[in-house]
Legacy VTK file of the C-alpha trace (Angstrom):
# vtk DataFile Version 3.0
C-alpha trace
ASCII
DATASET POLYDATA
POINTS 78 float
-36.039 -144.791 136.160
-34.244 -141.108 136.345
-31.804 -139.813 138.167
-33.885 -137.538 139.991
-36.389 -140.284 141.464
-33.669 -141.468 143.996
-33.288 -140.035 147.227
-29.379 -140.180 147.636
-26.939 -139.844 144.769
-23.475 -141.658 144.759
-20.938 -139.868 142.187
-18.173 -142.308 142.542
-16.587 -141.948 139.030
-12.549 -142.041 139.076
-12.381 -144.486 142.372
-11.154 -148.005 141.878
-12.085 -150.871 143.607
-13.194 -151.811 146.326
-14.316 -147.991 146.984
-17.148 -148.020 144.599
-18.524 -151.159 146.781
-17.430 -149.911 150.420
-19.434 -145.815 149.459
-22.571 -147.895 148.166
-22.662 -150.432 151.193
-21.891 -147.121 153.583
-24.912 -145.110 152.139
-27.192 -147.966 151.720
-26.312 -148.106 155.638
-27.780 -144.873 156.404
-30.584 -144.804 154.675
-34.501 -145.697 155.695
-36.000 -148.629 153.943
-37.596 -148.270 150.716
-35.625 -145.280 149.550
-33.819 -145.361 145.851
-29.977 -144.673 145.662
-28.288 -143.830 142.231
-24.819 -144.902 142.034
-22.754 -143.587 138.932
-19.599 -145.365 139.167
-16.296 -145.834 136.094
-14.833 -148.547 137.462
-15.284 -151.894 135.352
-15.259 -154.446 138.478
-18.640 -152.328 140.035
-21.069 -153.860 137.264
-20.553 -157.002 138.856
-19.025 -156.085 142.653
-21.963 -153.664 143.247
-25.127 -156.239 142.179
-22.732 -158.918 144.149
-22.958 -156.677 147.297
-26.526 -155.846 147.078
-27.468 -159.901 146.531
-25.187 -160.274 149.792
-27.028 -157.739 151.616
-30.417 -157.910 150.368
-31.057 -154.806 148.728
-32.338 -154.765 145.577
-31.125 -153.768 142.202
-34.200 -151.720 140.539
-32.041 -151.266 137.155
-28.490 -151.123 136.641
-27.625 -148.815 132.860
-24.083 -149.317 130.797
-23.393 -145.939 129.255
-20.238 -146.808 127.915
-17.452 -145.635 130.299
-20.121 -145.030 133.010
-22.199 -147.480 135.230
-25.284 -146.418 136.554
-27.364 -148.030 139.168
-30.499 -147.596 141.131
-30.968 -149.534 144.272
-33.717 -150.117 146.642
-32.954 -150.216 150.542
-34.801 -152.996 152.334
LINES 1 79
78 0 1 2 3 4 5 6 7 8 9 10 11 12 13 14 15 16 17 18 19 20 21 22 23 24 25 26 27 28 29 30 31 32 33 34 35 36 37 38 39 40 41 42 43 44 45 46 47 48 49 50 51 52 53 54 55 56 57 58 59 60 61 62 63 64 65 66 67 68 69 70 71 72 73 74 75 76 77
């Protein structure tokens, strides 16, 4: 999937936790159902706090990339 197939985009690189989870959970909030988010996040915990969150909150995690220092994931809004 690419970046520019989602309809919001998260830049949370450089916040800790829990922020990375709390700015997913708030946009995932205000968005319509079936509409893609892509979150790019630095913060180790959000590979598994983020997919954690979604499984919680039934969203679903489309794909989820490791690019070394960054995490990127695209999420589906029920």
């Amino acid at each position: 999937m690419e970046k520019s197939e989602a309809n919001v985009t998260l830049d949370l690189k450089g916040l800790s936790c829990p922020m990375p989870v709390v700015k997913t959970k708030k946009a995932l909030d205000g968005m319509q159902a079936g509409q893609i988010l892509f979150v790019e996040a630095t913060d180790k915990g959000s590979k598994a706090d983020i997919p954690a969150m979604l499984k919680r909150t039934g969203n679903e995690l489309i794909e989820i990339e490791d690019k070394g220092a960054v995490y990127a994931f695209f999420i589906k809004k029920k």
